[in-house]
PABALUM-53084 format. One record per residue (C-alpha): y, z, x; residue number from 1. Coordinates in Angstrom, 3 decimals, m for minus. Example, Ala and Ser with C-alpha at 12.3 -4.5 7.8 and 13.67 -1.06 7.14 Angstrom:
2
<drenvo><v>m4.500</v><w>7.800</w><u>12.300</u><resi>1</resi></drenvo>
<drenvo><v>m1.060</v><w>7.140</w><u>13.670</u><resi>2</resi></drenvo>
//
This chain:
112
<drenvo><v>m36.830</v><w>36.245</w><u>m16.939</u><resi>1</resi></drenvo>
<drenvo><v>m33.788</v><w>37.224</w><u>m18.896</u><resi>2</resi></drenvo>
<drenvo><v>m30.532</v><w>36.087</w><u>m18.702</u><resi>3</resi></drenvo>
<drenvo><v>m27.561</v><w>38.104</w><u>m17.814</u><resi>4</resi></drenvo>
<drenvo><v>m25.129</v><w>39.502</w><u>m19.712</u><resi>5</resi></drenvo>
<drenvo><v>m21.431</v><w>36.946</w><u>m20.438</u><resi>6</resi></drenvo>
<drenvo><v>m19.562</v><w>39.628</w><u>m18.400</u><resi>7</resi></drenvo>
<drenvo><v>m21.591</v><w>39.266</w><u>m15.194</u><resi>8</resi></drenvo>
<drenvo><v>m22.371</v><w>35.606</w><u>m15.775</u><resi>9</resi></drenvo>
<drenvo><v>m18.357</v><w>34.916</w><u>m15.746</u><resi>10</resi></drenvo>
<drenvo><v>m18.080</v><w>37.102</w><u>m12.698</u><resi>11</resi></drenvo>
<drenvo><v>m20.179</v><w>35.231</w><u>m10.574</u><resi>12</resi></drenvo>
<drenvo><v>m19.742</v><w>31.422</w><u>m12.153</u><resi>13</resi></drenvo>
<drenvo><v>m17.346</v><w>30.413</w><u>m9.509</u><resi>14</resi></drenvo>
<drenvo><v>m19.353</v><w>31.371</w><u>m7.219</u><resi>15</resi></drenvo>
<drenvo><v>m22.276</v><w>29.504</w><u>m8.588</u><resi>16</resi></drenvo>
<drenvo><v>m20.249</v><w>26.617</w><u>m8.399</u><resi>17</resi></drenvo>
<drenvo><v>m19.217</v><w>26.491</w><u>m5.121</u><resi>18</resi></drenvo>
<drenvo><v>m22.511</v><w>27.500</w><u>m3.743</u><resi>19</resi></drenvo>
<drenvo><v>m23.761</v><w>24.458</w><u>m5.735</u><resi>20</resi></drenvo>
<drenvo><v>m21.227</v><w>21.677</w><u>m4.581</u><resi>21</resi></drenvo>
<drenvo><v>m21.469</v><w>23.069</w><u>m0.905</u><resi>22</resi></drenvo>
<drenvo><v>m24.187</v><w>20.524</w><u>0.602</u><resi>23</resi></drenvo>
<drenvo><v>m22.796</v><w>17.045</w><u>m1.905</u><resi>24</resi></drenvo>
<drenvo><v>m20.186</v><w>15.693</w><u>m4.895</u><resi>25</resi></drenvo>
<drenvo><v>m22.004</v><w>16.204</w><u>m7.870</u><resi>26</resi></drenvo>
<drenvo><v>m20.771</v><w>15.766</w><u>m11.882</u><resi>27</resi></drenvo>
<drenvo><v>m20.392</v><w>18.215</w><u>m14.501</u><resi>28</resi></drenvo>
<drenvo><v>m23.938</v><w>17.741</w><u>m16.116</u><resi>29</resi></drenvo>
<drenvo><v>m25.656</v><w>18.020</w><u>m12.373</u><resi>30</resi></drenvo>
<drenvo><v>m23.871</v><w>21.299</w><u>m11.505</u><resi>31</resi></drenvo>
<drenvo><v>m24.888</v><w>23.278</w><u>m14.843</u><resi>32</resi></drenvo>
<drenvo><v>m28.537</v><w>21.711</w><u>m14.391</u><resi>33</resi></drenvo>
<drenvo><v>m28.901</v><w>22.459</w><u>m10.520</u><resi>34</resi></drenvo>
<drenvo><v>m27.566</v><w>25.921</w><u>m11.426</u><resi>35</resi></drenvo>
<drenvo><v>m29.957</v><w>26.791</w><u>m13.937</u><resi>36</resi></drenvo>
<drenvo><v>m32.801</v><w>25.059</w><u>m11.781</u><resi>37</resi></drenvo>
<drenvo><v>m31.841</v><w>27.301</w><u>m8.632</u><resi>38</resi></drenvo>
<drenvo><v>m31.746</v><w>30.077</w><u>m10.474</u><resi>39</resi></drenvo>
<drenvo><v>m35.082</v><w>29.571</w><u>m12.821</u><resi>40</resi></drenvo>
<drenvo><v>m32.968</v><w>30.070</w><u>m16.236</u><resi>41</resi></drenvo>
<drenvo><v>m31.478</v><w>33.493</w><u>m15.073</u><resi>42</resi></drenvo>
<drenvo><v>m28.042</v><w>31.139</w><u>m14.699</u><resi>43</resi></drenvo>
<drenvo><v>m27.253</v><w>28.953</w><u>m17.803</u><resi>44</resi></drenvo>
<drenvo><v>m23.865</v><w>27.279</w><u>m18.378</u><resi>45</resi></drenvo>
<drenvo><v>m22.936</v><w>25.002</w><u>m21.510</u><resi>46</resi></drenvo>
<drenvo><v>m21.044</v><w>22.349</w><u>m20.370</u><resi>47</resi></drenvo>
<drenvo><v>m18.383</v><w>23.425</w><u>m22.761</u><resi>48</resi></drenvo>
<drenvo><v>m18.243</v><w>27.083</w><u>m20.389</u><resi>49</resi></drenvo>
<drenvo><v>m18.587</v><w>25.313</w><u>m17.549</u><resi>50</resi></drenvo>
<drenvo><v>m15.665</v><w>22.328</w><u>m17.545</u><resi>51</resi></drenvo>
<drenvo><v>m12.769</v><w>24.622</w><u>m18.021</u><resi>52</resi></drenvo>
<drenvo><v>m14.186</v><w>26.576</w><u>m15.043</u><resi>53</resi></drenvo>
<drenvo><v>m14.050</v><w>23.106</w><u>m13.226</u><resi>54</resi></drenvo>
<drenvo><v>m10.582</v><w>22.356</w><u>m14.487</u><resi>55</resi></drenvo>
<drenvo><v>m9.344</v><w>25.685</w><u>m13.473</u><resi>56</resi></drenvo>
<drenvo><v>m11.024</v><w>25.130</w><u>m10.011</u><resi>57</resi></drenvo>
<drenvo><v>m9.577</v><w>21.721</w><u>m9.316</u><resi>58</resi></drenvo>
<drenvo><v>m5.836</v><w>23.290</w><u>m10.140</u><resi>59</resi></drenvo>
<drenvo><v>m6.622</v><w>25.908</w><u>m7.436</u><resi>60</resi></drenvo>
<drenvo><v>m7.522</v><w>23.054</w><u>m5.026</u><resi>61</resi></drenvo>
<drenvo><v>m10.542</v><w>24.102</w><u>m4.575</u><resi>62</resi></drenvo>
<drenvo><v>m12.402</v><w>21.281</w><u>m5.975</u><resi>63</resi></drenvo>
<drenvo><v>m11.217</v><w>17.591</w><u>m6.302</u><resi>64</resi></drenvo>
<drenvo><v>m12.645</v><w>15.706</w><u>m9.255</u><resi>65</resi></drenvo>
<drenvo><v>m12.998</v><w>12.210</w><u>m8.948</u><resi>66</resi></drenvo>
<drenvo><v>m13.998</v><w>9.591</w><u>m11.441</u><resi>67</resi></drenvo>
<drenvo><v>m16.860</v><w>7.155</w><u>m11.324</u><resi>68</resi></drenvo>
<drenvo><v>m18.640</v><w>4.792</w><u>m12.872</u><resi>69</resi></drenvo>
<drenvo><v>m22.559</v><w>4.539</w><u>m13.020</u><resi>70</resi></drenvo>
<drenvo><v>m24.676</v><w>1.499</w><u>m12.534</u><resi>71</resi></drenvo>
<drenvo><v>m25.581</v><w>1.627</w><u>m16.146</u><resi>72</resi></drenvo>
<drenvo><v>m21.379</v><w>1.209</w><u>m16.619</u><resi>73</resi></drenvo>
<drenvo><v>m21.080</v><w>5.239</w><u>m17.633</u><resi>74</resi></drenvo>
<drenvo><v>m18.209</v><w>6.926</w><u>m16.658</u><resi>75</resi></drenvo>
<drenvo><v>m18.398</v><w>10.216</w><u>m14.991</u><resi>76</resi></drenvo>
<drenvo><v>m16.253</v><w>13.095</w><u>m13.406</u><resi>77</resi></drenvo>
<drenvo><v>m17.667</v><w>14.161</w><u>m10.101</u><resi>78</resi></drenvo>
<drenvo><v>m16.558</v><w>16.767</w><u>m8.395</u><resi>79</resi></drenvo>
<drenvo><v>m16.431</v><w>18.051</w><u>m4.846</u><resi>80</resi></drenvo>
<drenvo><v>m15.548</v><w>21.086</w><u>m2.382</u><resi>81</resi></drenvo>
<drenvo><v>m12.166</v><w>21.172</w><u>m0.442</u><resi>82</resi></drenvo>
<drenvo><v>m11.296</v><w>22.951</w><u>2.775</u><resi>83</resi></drenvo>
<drenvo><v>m9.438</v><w>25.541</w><u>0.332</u><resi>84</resi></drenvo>
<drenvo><v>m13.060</v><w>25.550</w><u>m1.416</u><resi>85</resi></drenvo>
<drenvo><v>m14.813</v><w>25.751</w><u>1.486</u><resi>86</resi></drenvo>
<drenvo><v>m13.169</v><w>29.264</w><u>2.371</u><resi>87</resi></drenvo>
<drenvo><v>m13.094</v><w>30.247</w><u>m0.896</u><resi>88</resi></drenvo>
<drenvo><v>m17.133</v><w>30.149</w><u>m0.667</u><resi>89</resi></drenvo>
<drenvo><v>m16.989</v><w>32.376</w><u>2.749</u><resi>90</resi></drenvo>
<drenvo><v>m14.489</v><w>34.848</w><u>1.190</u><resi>91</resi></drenvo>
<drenvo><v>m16.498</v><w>35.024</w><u>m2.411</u><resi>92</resi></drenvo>
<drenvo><v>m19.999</v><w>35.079</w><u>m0.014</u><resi>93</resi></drenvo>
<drenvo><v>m18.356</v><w>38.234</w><u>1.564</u><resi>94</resi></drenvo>
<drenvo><v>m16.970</v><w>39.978</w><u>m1.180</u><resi>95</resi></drenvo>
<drenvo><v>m20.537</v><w>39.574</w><u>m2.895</u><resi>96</resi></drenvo>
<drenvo><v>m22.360</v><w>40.678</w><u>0.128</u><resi>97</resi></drenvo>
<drenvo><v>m19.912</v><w>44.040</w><u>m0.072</u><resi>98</resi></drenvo>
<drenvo><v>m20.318</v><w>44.325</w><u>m3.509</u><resi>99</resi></drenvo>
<drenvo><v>m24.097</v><w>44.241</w><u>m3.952</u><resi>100</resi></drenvo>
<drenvo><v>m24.638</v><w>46.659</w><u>m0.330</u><resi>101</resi></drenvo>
<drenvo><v>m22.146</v><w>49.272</w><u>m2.564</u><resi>102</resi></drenvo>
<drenvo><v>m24.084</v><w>48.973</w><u>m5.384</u><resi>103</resi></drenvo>
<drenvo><v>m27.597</v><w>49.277</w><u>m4.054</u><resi>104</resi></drenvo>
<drenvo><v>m26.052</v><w>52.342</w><u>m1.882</u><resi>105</resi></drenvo>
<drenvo><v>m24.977</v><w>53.858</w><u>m5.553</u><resi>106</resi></drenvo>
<drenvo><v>m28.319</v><w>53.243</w><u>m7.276</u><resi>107</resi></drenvo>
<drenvo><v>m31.081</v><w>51.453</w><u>m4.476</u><resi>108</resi></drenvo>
<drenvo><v>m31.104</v><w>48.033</w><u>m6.369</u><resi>109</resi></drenvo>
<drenvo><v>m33.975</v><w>47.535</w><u>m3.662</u><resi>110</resi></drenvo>
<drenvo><v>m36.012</v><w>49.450</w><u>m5.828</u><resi>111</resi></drenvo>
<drenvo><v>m35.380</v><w>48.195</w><u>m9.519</u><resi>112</resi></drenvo>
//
């Protein structure tokens, strides 16, 4: 399947995100693998893309990083959902939701 364009994929990467860290903490490699694994390849984000998405997250509170340290002594940024975050989700679930019903109504995405 193809990937989507940069200008939809940054649309809809916070979103990813949170949708990702809903259910557990999980570090910077995890999130970009789970998305693209969710998503069979249609998602793909470089770490490079995707850490100054996390940054810019965090300073909204809507993440909290935390570091740790691995069994094998490796040190590692993990990252997890707030309340803020948490209602973020809802509100960007919602907004999606609206989004997608318009556009189907415009052009019946149903049927592409």
């Amino acid at each position: 399947m193809a990937s989507l364009s940069h200008s939809i994929k940054r649309g809809s990467a916070e979103l990813a995100i949170l949708m990702v860290l809903k259910d557990q903490p999980l570090h910077g490699y995890e999130i970009a693998r789970r998305i693209e694994q969710d998503t069979a390849g249609v998602l793909h984000f470089t770490l490079a893309s995707l850490y100054p998405l996390l940054y810019r997250m965090e300073k909204r509170d809507w993440t909290r990083g935390a570091w740790e340290t691995t069994s094998g002594g490796v040190k590692r940024r993990c990252y997890s959902l707030t309340a803020a975050g948490l209602r973020q989700l809802a509100a960007s679930r919602r907004e999606w939701s609206v989004f997608f019903r318009a556009l189907n109504q415009l052009g019946g995405l149903s049927r592409a």
